[in-house]
C-alpha positions as CSV (number, residue, x, y, z in Angstrom):
1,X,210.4,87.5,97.2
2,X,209.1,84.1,96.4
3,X,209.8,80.8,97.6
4,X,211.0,77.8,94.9
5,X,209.1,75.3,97.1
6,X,206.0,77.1,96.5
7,X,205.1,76.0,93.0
8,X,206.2,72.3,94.3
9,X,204.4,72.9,97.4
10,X,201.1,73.5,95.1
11,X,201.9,70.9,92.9
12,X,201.8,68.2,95.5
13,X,198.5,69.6,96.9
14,X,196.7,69.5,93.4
15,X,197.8,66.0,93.3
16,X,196.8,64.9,97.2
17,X,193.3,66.5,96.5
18,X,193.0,64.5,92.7
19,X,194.0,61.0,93.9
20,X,191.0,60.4,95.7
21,X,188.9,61.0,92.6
22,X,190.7,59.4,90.3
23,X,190.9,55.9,92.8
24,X,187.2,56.3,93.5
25,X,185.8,53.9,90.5
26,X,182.6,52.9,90.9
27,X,181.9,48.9,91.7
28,X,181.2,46.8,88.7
29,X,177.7,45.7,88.1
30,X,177.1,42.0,89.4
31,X,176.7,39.0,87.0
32,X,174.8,35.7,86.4
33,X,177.8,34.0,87.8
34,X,177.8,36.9,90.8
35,X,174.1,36.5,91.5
36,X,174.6,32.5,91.6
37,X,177.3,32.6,93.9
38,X,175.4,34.6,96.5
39,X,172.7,32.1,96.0
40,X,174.8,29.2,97.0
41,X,176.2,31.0,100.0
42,X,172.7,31.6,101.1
43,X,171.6,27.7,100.5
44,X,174.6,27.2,102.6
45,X,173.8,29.5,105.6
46,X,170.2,28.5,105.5
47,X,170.8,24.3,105.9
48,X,172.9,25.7,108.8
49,X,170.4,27.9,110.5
50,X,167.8,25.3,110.1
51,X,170.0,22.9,111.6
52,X,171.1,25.4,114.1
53,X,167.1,25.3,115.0
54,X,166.4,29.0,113.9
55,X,162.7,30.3,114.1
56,X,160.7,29.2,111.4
57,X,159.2,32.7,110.5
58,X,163.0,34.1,110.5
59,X,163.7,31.7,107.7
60,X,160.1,32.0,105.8
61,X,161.1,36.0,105.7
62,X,164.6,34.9,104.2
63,X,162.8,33.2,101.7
64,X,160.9,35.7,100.6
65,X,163.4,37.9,99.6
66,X,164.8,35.1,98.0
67,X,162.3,34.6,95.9
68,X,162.2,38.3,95.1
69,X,166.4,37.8,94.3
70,X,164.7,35.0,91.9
71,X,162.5,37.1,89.9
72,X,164.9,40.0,89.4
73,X,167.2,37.1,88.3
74,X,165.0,35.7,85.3
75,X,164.4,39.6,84.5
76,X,168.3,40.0,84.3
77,X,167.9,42.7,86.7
78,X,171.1,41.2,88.6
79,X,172.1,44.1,90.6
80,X,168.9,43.9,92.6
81,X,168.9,40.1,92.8
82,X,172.7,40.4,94.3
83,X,171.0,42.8,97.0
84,X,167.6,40.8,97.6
85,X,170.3,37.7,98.3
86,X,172.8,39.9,100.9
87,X,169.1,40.6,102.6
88,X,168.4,37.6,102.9
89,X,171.5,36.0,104.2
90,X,171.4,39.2,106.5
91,X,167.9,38.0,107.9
92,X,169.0,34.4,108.8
């Protein structure tokens, strides 16, 4: 003999193990205006670690990657630029 909650039983499993795929969207791809907005928050964090006194080859590594955040910039390549940038505020 069969249950009646059984088919609403399986129904509510199908749809506790599809939620999760269907919320998971990917993050959209950073823009210009992304890219430029990470570079003011470093600018920011970087006049405070230098008045904070931080070691000068700390902040010369910081701006290395920023400069590598720079050329990925002018190449549009802005998803690495937005990473280069979270690196370098990471280092300081």
């Amino acid at each position: 003999m069969r249950s009646p909650l059984r088919p609403f039983a399986l129904m509510l499993l199908a749809v506790v193990i599809a939620v999760p795929f269907v919320a998971a969207q990917p993050a959209p791809a950073p823009t210009a205006d992304d890219v430029k907005a990470l570079r003011t928050k470093y600018q920011t964090e970087r006049e405070q670690a230098v008045t904070a006194k931080f070691p000068a080859d700390t902040l010369a590594k910081a701006d290395d990657i920023v400069k590598r955040a720079d050329d990925a910039a002018k190449t549009e390549n802005f998803k690495a630029a937005a990473r280069h940038l979270r690196d370098a505020r990471w280092q300081l």
